[in-house]
PANU-368981 format. One record per atom (N, C-alpha, C, O): y, x, z. Coordinates in pm, whole numbers, plus 32768, in hexadecimal, padded with zeros to 4 digits. Layout:
% PANU-368981
YXZ;...
//
This chain:
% PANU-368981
7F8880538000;800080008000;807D80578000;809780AD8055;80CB80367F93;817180787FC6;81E880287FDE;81EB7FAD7FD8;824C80777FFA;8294802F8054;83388051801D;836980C1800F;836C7FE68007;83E8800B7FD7;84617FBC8044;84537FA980BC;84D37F997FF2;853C7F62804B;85947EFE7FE3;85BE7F2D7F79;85B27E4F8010;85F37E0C7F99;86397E1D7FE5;861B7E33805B;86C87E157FAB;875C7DFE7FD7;87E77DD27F8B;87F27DDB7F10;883B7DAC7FCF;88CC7DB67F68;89177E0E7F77;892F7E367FE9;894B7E407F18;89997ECE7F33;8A2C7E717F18;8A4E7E357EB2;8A5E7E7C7F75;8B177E497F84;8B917E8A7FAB;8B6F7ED88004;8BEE7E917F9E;8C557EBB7FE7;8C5C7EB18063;8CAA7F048092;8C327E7680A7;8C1C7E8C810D;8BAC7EA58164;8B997E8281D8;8B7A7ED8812A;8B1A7F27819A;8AED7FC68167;8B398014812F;8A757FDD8184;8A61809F8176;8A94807F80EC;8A98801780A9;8AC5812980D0;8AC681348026;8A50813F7FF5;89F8811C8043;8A2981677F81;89A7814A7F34;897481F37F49;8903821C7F66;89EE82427F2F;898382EB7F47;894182F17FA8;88C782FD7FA9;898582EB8000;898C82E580AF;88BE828380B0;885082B480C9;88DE82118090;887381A1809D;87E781E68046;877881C0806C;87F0824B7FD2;877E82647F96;875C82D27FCD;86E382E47FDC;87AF832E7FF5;875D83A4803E;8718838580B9;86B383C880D0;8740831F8118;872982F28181;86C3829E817D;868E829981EC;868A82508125;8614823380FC;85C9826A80A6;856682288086;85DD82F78062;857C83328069;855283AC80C0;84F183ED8098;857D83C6810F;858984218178;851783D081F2;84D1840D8243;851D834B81E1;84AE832C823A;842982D081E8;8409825C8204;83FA8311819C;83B682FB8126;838C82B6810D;831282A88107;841E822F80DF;83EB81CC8091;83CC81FB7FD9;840782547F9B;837F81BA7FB3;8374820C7F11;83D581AE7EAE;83BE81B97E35;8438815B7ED4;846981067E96;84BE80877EB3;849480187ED4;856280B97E9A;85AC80417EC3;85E97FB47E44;861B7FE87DE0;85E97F517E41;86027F227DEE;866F7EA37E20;86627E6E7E8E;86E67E797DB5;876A7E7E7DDD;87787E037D88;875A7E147D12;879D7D8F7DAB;87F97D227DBC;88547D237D18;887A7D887CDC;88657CA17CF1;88C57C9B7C9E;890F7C167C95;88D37BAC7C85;89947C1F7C9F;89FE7B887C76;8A7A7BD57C4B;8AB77C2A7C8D;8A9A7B9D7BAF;8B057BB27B7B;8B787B717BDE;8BE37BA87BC8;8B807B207C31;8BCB7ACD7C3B;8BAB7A287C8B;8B3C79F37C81;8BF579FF7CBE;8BB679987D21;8BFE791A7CFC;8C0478DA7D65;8C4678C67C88;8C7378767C75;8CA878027D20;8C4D77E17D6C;8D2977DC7D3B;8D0577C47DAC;8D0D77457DC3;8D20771D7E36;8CFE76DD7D43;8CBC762B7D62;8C3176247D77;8BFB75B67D6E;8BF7767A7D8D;8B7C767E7DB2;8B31762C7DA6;8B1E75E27E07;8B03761F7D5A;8AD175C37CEC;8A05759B7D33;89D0753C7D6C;89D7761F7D03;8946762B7D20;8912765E7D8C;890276D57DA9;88F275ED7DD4;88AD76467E78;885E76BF7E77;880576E87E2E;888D76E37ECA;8845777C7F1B;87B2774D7F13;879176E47F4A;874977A77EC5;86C977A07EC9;866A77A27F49;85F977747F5B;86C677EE7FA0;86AB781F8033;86F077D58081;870D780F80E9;872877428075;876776DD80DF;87CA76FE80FB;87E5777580EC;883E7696813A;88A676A08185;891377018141;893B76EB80CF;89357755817B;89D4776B8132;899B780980E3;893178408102;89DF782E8099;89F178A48035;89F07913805F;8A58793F802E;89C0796D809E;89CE79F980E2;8A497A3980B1;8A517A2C8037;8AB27A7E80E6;8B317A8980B9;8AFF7B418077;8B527B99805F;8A8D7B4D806C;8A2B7BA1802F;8A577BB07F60;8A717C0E7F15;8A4A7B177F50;8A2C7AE77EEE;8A9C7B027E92;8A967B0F7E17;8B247B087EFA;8BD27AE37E9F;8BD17BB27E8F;8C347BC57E49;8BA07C1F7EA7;8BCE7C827ECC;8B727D157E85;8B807D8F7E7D;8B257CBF7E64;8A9E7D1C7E29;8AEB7D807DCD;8B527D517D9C;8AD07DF67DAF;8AFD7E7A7D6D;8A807E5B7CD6;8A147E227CD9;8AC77E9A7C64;8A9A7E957C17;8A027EDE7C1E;89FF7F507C4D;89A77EB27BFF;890A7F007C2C;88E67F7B7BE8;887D7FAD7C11;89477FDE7B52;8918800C7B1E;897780947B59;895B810D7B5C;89C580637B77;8A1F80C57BA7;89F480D37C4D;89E281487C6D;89E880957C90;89C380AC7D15;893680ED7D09;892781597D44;88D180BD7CC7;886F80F47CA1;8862819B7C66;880A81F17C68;88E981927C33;890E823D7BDC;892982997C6F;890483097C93;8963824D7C9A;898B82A87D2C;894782D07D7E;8970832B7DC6;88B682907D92;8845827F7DEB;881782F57DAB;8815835C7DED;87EE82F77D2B;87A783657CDA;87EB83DE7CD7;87AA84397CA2;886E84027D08;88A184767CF8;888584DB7DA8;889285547DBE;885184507E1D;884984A97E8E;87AF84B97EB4;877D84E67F1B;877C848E7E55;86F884747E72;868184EB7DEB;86A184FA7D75;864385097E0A;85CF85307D89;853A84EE7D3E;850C85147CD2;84FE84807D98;849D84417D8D;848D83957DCA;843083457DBC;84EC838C7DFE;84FB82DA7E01;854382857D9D;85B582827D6E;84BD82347D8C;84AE81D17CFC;8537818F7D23;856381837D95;857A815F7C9F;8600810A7CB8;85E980757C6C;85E280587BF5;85DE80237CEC;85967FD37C83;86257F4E7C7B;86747F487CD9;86307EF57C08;869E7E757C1E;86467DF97C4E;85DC7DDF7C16;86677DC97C91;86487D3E7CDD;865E7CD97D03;86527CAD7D75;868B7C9B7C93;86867CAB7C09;87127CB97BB1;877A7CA87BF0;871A7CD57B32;876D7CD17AC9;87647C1E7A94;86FE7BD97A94;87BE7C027A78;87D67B797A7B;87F67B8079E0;886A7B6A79BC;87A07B99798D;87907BBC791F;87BD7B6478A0;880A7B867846;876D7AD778B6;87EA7AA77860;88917A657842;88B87A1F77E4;88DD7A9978BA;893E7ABF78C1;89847B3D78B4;89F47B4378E6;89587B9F787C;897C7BEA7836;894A7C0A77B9;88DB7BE9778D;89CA7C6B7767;89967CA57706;89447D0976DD;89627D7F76F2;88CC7CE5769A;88637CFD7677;88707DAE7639;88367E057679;88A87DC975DE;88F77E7775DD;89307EA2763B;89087F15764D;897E7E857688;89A37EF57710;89797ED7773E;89B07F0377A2;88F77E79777B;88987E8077F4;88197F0177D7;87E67F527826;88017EE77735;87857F537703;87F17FF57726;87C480557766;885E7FF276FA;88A780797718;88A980AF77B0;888D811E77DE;88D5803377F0;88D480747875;8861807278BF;885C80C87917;87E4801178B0;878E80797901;873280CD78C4;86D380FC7902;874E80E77829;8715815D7804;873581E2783D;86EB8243784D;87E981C97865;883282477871;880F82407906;87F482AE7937;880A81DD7955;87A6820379F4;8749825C7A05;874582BA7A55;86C98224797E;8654827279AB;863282CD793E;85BF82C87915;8692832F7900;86A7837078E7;870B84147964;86EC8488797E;877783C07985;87B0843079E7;874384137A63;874E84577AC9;86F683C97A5B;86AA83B97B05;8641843B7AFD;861E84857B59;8616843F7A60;85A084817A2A;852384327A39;84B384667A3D;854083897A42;84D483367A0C;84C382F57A86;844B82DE7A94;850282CD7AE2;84F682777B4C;850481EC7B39;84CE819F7B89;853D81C87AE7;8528813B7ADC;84EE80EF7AD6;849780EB7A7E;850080797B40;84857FD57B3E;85077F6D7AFC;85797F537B24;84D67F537AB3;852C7EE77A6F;85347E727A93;853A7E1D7A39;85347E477B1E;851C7DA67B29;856C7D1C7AF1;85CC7D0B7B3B;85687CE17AB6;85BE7C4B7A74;857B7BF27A7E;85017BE77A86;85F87B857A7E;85C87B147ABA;86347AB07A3A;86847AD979E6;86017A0F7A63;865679B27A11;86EB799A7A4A;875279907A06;86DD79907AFC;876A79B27B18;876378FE7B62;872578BD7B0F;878478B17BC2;8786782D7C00;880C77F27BF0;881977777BEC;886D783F7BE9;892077F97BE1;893377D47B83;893F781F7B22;893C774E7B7A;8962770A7AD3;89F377427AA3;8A1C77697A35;8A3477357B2B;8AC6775C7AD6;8AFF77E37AC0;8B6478077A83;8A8C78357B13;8AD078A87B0F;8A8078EA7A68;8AA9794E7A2D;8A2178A37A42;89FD789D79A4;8A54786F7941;8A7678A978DA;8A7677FB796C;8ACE77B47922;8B5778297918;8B31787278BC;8B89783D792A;8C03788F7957;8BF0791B78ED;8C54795A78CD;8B74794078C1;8B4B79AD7872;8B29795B780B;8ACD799577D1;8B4278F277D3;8B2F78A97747;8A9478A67743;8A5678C476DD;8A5A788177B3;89C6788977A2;897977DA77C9;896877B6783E;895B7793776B;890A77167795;88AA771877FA;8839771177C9;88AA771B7847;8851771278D0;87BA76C978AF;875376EC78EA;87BC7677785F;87637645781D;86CA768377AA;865676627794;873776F67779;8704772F771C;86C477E07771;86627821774E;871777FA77D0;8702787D782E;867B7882780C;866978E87850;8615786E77E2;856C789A77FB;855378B4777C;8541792C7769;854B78757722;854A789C76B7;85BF794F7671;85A179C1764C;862E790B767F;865E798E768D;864F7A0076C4;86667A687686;863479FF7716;862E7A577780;85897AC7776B;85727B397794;85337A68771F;84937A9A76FC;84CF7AEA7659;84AF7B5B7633;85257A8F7614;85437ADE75BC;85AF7B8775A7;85B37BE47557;85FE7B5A7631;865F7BE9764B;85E57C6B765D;85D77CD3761D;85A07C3776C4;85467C8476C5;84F37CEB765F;84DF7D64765D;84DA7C9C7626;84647CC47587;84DA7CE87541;84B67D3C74EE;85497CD67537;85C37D3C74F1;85F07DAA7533;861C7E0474EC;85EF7DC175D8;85EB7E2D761A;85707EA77603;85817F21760D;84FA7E6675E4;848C7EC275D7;84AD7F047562;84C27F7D756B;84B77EC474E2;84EA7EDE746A;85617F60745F;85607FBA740A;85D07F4B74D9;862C7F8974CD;861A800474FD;866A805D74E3;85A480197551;858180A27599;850B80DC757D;84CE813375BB;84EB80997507;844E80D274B2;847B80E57436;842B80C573DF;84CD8106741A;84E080F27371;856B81367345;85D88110736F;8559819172F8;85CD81D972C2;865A81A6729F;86CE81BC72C1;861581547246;865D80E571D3;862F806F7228;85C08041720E;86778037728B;86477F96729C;86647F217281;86DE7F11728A;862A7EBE7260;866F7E48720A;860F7DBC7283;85987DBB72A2;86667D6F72A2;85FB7D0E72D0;864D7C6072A2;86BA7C2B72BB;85DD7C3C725C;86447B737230;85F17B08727E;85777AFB7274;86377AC972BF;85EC7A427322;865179E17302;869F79DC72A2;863F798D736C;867279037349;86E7792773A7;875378EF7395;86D8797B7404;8744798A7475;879979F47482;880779F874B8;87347A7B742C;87907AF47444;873E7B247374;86DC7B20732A;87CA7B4A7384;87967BB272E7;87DD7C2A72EF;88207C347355;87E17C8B729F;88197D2972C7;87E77D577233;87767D3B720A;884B7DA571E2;88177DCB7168;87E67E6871AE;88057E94721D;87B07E90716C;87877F177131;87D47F66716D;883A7F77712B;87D07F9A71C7;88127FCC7238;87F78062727D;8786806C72AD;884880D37289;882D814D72BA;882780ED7357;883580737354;8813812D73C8;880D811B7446;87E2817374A2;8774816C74DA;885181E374BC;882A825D7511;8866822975BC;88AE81C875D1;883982787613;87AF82D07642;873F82707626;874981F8760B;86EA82A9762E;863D8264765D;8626827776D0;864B82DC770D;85E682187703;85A88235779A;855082BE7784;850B82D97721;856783167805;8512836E782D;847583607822;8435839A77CA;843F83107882;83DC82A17897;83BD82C877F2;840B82F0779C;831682A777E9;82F1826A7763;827C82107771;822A821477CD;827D81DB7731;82DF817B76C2;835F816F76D8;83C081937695;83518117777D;83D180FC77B2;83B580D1783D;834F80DB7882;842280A17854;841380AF7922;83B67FFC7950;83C87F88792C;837B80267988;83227F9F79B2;836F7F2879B6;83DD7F2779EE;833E7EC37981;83927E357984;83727DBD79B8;833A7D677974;83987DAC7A48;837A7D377AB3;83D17CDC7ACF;84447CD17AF9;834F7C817A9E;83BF7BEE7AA1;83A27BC67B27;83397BCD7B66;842E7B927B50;84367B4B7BB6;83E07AAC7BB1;83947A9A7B52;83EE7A4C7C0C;83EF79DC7C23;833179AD7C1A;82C879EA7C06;8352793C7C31;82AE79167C55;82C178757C29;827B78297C6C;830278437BD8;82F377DC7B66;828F77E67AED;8266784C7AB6;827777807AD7;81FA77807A20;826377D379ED;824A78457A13;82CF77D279A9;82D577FE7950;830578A5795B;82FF78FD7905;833C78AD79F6;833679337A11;82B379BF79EF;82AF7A3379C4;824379407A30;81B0797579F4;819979B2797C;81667A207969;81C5795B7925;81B0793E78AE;81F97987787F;81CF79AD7811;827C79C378A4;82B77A207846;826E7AB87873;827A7B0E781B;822E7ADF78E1;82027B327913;81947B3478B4;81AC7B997872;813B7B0A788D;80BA7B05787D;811E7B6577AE;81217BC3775E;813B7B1E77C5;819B7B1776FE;81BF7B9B771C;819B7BE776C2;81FC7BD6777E;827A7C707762;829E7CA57801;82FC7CE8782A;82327C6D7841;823B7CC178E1;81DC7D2B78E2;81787D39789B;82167D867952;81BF7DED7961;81847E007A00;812B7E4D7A24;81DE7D957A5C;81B17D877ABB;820D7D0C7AF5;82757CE27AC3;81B77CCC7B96;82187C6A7BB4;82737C937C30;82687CF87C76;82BD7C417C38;83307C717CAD;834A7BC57CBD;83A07B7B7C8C;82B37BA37D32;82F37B227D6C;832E7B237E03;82FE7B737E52;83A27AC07E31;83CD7AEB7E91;836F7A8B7F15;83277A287F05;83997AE67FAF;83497B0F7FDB;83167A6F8042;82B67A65808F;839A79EA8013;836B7989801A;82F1790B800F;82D178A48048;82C9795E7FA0;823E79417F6F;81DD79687FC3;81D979DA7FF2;816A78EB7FE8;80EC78F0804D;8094797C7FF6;808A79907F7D;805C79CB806C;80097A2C8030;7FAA79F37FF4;7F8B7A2E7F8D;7F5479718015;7EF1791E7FE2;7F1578F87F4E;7EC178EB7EF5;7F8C78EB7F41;7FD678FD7EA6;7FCE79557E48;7FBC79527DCE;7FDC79957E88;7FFC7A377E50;7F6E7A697E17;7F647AA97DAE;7EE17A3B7E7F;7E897A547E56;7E867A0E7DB3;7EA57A3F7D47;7E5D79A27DD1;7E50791C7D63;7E89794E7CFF;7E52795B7C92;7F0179707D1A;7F84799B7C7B;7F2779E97C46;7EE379BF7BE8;7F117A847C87;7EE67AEF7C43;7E4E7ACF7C2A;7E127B1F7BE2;7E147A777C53;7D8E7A757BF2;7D9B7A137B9A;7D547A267B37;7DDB79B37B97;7E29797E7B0E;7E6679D47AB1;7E6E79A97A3E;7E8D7A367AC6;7EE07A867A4D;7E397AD87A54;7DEF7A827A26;7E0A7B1C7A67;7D7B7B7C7A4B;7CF97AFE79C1;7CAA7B167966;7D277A9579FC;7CDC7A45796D;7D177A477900;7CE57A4B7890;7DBC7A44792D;7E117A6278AE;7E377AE17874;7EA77B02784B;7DE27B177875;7DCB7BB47845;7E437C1C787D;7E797C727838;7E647BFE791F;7EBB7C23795D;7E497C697A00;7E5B7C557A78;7E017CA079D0;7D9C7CB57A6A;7DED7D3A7A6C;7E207D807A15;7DDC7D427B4D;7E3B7D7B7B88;7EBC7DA37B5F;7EE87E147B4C;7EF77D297B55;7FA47D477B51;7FD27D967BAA;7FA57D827C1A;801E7DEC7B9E;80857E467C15;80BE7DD87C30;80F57D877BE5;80AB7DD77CB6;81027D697CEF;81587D907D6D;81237DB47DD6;81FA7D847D57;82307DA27DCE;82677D327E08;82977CDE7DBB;826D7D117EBD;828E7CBA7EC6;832B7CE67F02;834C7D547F2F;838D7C567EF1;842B7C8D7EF6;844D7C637F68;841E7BF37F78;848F7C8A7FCB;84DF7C90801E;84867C52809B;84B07BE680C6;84197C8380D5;83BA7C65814B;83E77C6481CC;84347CBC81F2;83C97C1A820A;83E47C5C829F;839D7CC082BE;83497CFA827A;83D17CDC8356;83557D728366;82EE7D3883DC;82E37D5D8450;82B77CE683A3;822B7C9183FC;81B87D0483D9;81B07D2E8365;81837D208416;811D7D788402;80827CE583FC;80407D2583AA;805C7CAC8407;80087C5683F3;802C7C2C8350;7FDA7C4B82F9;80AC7BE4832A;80E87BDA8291;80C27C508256;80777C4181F6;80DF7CBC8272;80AF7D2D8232;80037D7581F2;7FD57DA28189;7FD57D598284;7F5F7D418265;7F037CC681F0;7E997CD081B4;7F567C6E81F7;7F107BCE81C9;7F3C7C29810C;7EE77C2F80B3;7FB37C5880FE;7FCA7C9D8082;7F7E7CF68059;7F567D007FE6;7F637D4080B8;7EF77DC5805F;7E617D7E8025;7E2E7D8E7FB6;7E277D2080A8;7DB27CD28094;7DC87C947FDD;7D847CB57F7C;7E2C7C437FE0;7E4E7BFA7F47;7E6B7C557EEC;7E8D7C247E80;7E6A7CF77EF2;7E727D2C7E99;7EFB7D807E56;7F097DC37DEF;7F527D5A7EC1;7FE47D677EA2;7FF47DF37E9B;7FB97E277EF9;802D7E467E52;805D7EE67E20;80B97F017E99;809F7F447EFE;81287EC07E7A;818D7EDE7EF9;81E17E7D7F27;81FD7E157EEB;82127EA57FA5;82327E177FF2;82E57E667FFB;82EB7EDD8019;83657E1A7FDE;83E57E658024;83E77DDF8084;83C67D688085;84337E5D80E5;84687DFF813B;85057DD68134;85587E27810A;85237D6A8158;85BE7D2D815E;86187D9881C5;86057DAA823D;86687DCB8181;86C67E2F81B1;87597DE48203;87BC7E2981ED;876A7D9D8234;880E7D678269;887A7DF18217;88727E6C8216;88C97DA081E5;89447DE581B7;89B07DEC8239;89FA7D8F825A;89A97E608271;89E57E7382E4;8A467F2382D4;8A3A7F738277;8A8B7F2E8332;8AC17FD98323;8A6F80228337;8A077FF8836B;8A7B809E8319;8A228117830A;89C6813C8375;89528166836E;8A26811D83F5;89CA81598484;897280D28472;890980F8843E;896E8072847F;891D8005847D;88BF7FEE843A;885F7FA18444;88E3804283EA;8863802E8354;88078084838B;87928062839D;8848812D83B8;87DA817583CC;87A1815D8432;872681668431;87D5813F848E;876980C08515;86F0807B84C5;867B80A384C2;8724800D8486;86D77FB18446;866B7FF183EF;85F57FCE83FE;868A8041839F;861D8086832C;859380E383AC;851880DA83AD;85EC81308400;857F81678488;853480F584AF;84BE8113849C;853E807F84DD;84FD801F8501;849E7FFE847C;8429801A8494;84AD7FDB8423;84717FA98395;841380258383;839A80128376;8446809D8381;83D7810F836E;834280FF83EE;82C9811083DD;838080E2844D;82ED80FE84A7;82A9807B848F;8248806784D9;82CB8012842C;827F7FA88441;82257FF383B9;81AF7FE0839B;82818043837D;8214805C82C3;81BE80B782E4;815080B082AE;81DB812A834B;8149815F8384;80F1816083AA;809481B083A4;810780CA83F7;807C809C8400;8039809983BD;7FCE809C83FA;802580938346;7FCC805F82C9;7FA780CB8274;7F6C80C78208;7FD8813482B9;800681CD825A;7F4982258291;7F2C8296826B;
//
């Protein structure tokens, strides 16, 4: 089992260098980092997680750049996104920038994306909320395209791109592992199409988790890397994960100041040794 750390990297709390050396210094093999362009504030679509909005959510640091920063104090902890809210952005500078991640990382990158739950904060990026799944399976299969291929050209119904130079390439080859978030059919379903592993969060019953992953092993998906996102540090939960098969478990990091964090990450480490 390994052991990483989910979190939001914000203005207010540790900086991101500070936060990656400090988790890998107590050897987690992998932190993976939060994404919101933006928090629209009629608040339209409830919090997936109940009750009010974590003020987490309005403050988040861009993930490729906080992520760049992690990789410059660190030499061997994976940088993973958790997720990239993918079809709200553009499909060429998302392939640029985390090529150019796991390239200066020297190949650390976990690519995690997801469809993204805020209708409006989609809406707001000229994106049909409706259509997000479909798109979003197709950005994808134009991202692979864009980091496998000299000359890349990709035409869909949602994204097209002529014939296209597209420098750097990921380090990584082919390219950096690609984990879809969420635990919906059609989340599945795009996994099974252009995943390389899952990243369901850590809400989901382990009895689930089992079920999922031997559902995807009929679908010519046996032993998915599976990480689970943002865990508590229950050592029984932990256990019930390795039993189902789970790769690695992060735990939920509080976005707090620096002395607090490194409190918090010391506590989170002696729960991952156990298992070590």
């Amino acid at each position: 089992m390994k052991f990483g750390i989910a979190t939001f990297v914000t203005d207010e709390g540790i900086r991101p260098g500070p936060l990656g050396r400090a988790v890998e210094e107590r050897g987690f093999d992998s932190v993976f980092v939060a994404e919101h362009s933006h928090i629209p504030t009629s608040r339209e679509s409830p919090y997936p997680g109940g009750g009010e909005l974590p003020r987490v959510y309005h403050r988040t640091l861009d993930p490729f750049v906080a992520l760049t920063a992690m990789a410059a104090t660190t030499t061997e902890l994976l940088l993973g996104t958790g997720i990239v809210l993918l079809p709200q952005r553009d499909v060429i500078h998302t392939a640029k920038s985390a090529a150019s991640l796991d390239l200066v990382s020297g190949g650390r990158l976990l690519f995690g994306v997801g469809a993204g739950w805020n209708r409006e904060e989609m809406r707001n990026h000229g994106v049909d909320p409706s259509v997000r799944g479909p798109l979003m399976t197709e950005q994808l299969r134009a991202l692979i395209t864009l980091w496998t291929q000299d000359e890349a050209e990709f035409h869909g119904e949602h994204v097209s791109i002529e014939r296209s130079f597209c420098w750097p390439k990921p380090e990584r080859s082919p390219y950096p592992p690609i984990y879809l978030g969420g635990e919906s059919e059609a989340a599945l379903n795009r996994l099974v199409k252009v995943g390389d592993g899952w990243l369901p969060r850590a809400r989901l019953p382990v009895e689930e988790i089992r079920r999922i992953r031997d559902e995807l092993a009929g679908r010519g998906k046996p032993d998915v890397p599976t990480t689970v996102f943002a865990a508590p540090a229950d050592p029984d939960l932990v256990a019930g994960y390795a039993e189902a098969g789970v790769e690695r478990v992060t735990f939920l990091l509080p976005t707090r100041p620096e002395p607090d964090t490194l409190t918090e990450l010391d506590e989170l480490a002696q729960v991952a040794q156990r298992f070590r």
